[in-house]
C-alpha positions in Angstrom: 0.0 0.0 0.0 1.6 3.4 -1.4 1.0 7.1 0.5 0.2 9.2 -2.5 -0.1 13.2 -1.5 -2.6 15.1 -4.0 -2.3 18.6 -4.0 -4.8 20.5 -6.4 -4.9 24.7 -6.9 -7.6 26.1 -5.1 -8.6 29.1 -8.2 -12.3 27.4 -8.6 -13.3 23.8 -8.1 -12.1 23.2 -11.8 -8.7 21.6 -10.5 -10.7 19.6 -7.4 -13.0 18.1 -9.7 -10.6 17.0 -12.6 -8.8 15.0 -10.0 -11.9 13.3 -8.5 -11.0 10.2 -11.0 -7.4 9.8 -10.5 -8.4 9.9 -6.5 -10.9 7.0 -6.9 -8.4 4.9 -9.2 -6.0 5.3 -6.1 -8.5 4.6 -4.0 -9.4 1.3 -5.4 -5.7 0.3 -5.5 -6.0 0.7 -2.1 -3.4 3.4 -2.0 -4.2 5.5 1.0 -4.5 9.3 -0.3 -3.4 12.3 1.9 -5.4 15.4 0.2 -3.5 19.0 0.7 -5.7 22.0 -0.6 -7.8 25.1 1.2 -10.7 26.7 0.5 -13.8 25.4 -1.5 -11.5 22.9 -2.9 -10.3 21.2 0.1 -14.2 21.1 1.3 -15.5 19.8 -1.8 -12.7 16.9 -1.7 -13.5 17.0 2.0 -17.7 15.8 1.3 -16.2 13.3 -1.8 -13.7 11.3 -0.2 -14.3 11.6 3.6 -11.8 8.0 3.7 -9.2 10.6 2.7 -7.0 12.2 5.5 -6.9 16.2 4.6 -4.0 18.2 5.5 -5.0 22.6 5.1 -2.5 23.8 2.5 -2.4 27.4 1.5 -1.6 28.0 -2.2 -2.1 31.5 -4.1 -4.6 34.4 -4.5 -6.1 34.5 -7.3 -5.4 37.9 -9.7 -8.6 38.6 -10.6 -9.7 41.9 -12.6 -12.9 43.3 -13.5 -12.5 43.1 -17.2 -9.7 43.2 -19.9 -7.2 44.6 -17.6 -7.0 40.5 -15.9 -3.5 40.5 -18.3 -1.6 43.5 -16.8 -3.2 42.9 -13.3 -1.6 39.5 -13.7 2.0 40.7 -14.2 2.1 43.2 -11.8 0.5 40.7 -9.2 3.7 38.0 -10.3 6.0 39.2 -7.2 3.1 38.0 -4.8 2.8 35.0 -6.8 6.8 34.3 -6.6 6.7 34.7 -2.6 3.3 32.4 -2.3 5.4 29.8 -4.2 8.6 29.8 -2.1 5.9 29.6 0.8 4.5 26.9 -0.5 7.7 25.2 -0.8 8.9 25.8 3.0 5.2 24.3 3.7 5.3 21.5 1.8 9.2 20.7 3.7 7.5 20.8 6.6 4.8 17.9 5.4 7.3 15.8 4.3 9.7 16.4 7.5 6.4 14.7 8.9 5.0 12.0 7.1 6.4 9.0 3.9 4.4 9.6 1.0 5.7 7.6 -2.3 4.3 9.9 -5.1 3.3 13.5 -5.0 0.6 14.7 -8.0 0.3 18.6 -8.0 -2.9 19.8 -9.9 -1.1 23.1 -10.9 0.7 23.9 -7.9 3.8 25.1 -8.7 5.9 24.5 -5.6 4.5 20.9 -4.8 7.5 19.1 -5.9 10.4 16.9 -3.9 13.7 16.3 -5.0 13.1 13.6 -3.0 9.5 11.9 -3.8 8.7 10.9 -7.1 6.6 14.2 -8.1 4.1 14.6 -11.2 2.2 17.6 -12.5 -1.2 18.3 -13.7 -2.0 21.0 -16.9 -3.7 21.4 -19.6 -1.7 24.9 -20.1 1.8 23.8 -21.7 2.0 26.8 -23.8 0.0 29.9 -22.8 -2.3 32.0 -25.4 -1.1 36.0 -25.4 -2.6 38.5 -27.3 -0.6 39.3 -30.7 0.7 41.8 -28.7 2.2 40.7 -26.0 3.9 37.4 -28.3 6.9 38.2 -26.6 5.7 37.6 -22.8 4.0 34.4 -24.5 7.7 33.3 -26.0 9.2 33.8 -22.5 6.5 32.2 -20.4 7.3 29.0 -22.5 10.9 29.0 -21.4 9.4 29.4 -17.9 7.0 26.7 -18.4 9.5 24.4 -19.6 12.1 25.6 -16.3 9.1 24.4 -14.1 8.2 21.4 -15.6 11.8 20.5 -15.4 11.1 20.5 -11.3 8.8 17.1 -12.2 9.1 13.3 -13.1 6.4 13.8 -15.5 3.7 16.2 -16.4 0.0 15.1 -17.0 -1.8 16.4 -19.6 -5.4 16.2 -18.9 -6.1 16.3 -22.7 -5.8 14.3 -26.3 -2.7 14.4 -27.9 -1.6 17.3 -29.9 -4.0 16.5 -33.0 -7.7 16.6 -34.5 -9.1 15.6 -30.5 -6.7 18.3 -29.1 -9.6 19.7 -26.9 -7.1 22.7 -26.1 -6.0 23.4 -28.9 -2.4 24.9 -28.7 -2.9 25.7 -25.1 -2.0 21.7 -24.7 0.9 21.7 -27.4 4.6 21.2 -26.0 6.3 24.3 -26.8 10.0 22.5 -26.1 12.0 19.1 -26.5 11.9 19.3 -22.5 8.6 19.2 -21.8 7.8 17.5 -25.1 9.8 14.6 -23.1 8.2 15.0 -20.2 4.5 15.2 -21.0 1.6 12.5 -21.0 -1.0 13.1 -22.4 -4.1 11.4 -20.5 -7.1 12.5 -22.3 -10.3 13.7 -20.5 -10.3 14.1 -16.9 -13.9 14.9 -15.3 -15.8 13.7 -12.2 -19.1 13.9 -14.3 -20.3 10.6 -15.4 -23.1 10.1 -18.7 -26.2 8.7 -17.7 -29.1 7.0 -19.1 -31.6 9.8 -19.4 -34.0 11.2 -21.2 -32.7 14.7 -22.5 -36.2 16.8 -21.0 -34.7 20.0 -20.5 -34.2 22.7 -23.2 -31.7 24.8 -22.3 -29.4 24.8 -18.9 -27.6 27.9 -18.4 -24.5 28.5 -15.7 -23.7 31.4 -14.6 -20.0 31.2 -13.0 -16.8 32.9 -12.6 -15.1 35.3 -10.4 -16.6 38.8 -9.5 -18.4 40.8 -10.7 -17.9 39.3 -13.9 -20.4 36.3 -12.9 -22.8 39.1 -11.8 -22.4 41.1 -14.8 -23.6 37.8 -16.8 -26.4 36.9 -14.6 -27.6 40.8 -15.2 -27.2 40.3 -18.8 -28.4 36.9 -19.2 -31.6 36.6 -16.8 -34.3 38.7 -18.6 -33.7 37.0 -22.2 -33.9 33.1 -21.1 -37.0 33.9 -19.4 -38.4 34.6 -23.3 -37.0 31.7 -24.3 -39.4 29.1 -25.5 -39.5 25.8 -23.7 -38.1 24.5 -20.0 -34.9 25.6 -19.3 -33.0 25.8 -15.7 -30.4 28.5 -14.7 -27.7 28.1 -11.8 -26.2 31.4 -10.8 -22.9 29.6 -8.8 -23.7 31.7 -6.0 -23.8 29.4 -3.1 -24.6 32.0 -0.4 -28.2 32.7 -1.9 -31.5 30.9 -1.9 -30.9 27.2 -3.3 -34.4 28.0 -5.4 -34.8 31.6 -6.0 -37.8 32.2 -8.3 -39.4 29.6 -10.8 -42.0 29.5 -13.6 -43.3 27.0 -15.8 -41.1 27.2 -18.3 -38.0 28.9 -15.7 -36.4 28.0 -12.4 -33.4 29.9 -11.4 -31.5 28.2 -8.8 -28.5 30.5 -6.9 -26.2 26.7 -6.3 -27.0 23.1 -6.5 -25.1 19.9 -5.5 -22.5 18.6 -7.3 -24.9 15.9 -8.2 -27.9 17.8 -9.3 -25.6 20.0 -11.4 -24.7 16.3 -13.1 -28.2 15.2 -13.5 -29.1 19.0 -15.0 -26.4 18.8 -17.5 -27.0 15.1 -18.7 -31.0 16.2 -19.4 -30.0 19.5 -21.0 -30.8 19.4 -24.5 -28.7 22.8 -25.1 -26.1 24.4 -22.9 -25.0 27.9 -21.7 -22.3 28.7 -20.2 -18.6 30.4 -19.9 -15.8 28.5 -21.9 -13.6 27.1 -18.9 -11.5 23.9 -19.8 -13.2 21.7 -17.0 -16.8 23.0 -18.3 -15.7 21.8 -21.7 -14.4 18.7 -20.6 -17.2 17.8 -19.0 -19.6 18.9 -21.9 -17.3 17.0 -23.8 -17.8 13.4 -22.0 -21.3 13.7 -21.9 -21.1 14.0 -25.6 -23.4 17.8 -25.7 -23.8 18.9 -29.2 -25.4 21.9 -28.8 -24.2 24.5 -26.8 -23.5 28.6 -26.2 -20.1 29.4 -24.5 -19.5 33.4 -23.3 -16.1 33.6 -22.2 -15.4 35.4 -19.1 -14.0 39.3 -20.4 -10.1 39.3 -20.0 -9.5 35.8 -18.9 -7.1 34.7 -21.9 -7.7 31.1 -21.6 -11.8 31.0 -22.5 -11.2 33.8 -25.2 -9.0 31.5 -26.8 -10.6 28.6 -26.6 -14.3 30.0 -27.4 -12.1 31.1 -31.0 -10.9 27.8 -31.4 -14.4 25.8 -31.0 -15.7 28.0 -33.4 -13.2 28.0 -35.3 -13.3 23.9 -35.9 -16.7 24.4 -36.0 -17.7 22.9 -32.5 -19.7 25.2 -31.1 -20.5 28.7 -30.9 -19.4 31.6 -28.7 -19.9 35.3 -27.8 -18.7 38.2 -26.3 -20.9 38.8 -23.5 -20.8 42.5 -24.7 -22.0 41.7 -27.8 -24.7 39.0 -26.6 -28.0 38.7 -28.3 -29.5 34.9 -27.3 -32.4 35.1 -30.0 -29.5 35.8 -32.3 -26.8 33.5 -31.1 -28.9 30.4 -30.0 -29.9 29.6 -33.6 -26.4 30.5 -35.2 -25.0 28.1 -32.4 -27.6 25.3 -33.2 -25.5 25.1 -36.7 -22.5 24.0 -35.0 -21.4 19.9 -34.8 -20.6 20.0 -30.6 -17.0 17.8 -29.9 -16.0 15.2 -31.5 -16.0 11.9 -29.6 -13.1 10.9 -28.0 -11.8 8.1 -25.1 -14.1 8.7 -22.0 -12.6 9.2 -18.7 -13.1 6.2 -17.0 -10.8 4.9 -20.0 -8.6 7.6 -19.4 -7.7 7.2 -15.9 -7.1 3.2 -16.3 -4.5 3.9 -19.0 -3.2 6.9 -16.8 -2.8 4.3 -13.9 -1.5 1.3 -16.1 0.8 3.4 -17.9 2.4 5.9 -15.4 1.1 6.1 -11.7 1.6 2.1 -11.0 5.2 3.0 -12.3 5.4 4.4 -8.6 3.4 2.7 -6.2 3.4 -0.5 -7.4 
């Protein structure tokens, strides 16, 4: 029996929830698994794997900006970043000054690494998406890419290789020999799971994202799908409101739901709404949606590229959420294909576990 320490980033559940599968593959190895993390992502772990011991591990604010100035923001917030790291690293000394553990996996944490313990990384991000710009700052942020992942054994890439499947497009593409070396590229990693429904549901909408922008889009968004013809459910991802706030007929707008209502919402949605962020997409992806409307949150890099590349391949539709106009954009979006299939997760994590985790605790 192997002591595996998981250690995801705490900026959203998106990083929590990716590694629900590789936790229950470990789990049923009957590897024990020690889970270090803070805020809403050490809770939600805490409610999914309550067999798990839980160790409170601070890792990084989050840089968030009201709009397109997230980019500068983001640079001139790197020196607090730099000294959270080297934090983080005289933290994790101290866990390891403790306790054995035979593998540590660091969902995008970039100080969770041992010279000592066999240590693995978790991104989809091996080359980051600047504006034309900036290409500059996007040259030199590969070299400091491929510097960090350096600091790993190997570096999981929760996507399909570099190709036609590439769910991230370039974000996912090696940008060196190094990490080129170095990377493995697992497929689709979500702890949603399809299920044997009837689709009943027109249109689920989810409103999410760091303030205000998630306000800004429940502003923008609320009167239009209560026009929209047909049943359709809205989840603001606002956890300290009303779990039912008002409802129709045709319209219930929910402030949060469980973890597992959000799952059995999303299987019965015929047609989904919602901001473009890689776990989202993932998880539309392995529930094989096909029609869908993805507003990508103003300024965050990341969704803007990926809602030009779905488009682009001709996937799904997106718009600004400046420039949104649902009577418009939901039939223009209807012409779209959705993903393409592609290996399902629970396939995904056995090869991931066969292939390169067993390497290490086996």
């Amino acid at each position: 029996m192997a002591q595996v320490l998981l250690s995801p980033l705490s900026w959203g559940l998106g990083h929590a929830m990716r590694d629900i599968p590789i936790i229950r593959t470990l789990l049923a190895h009957d590897h024990d698994v020690t889970i270090a993390a803070c805020g809403n992502a050490l809770n939600a772990l805490k409610q999914e794997f309550p067999q798990c011991s839980f160790i409170e591990f601070e890792d990084y604010p989050v840089p968030y900006s009201s709009g397109s100035l997230f980019l500068p923001k983001f640079f001139l917030f790197l020196p607090v970043m730099l000294r959270a790291v080297a934090n983080e690293r005289r933290n994790l000394a101290k866990i390891l000054a403790k306790d054995h553990y035979d593998l540590i996996i660091s969902d995008n944490r970039l100080g969770a690494y041992s010279p000592d313990v066999p240590s693995v990384f978790i991104t989809h991000q091996l080359h980051y998406h600047m504006p034309l710009a900036l290409w500059p700052v996007e040259l030199f942020a590969l070299r400091i890419n491929t510097y960090l992942h350096r600091k790993y054994d190997r570096v999981i890439v929760p996507d399909n290789p570099p190709g036609p499947l590439a769910l991230a497009g370039k974000l996912s593409r090696p940008g060196s020999a190094d990490t080129r070396s170095l990377a493995y590229f697992s497929g689709i990693l979500t702890s949603i799971q399809k299920q044997d429904c009837r689709e009943d549901l027109d249109y689920l909408v989810m409103i999410s994202g760091p303030e205000p922008q998630r306000t800004k889009l429940e502003e923008l968004l609320l009167p239009s799908i209560h026009e929209l013809e047909g049943k359709s459910v809205v989840i603001l991802g606002s956890p300290k409101r009303k779990t039912e706030i008002t409802g129709t007929d045709t319209c219930i707008v929910k402030g949060y739901v469980s973890n597992d209502e959000k799952v059995g919402l999303m299987n019965r949605a015929k047609f989904v709404i919602c901001r473009s962020g890689y776990t989202s997409m993932m998880e539309l992806a392995e529930l094989r949606k096909k029609h869908g409307l993805f507003i990508p949150t103003p300024g965050q890099t990341e969704q803007e590229y990926l809602s030009w590349y779905y488009q682009k391949q001709g996937w799904f539709h997106s718009q600004s959420q400046y420039s949104l106009n649902l009577a418009e954009d939901i039939p223009a979006a209807r012409g779209y294909s959705g993903f393409p299939d592609m290996p399902s997760t629970g396939e995904n994590v056995r090869r991931l576990y066969n292939d390169l985790l067993a390497g290490y605790l086996e």
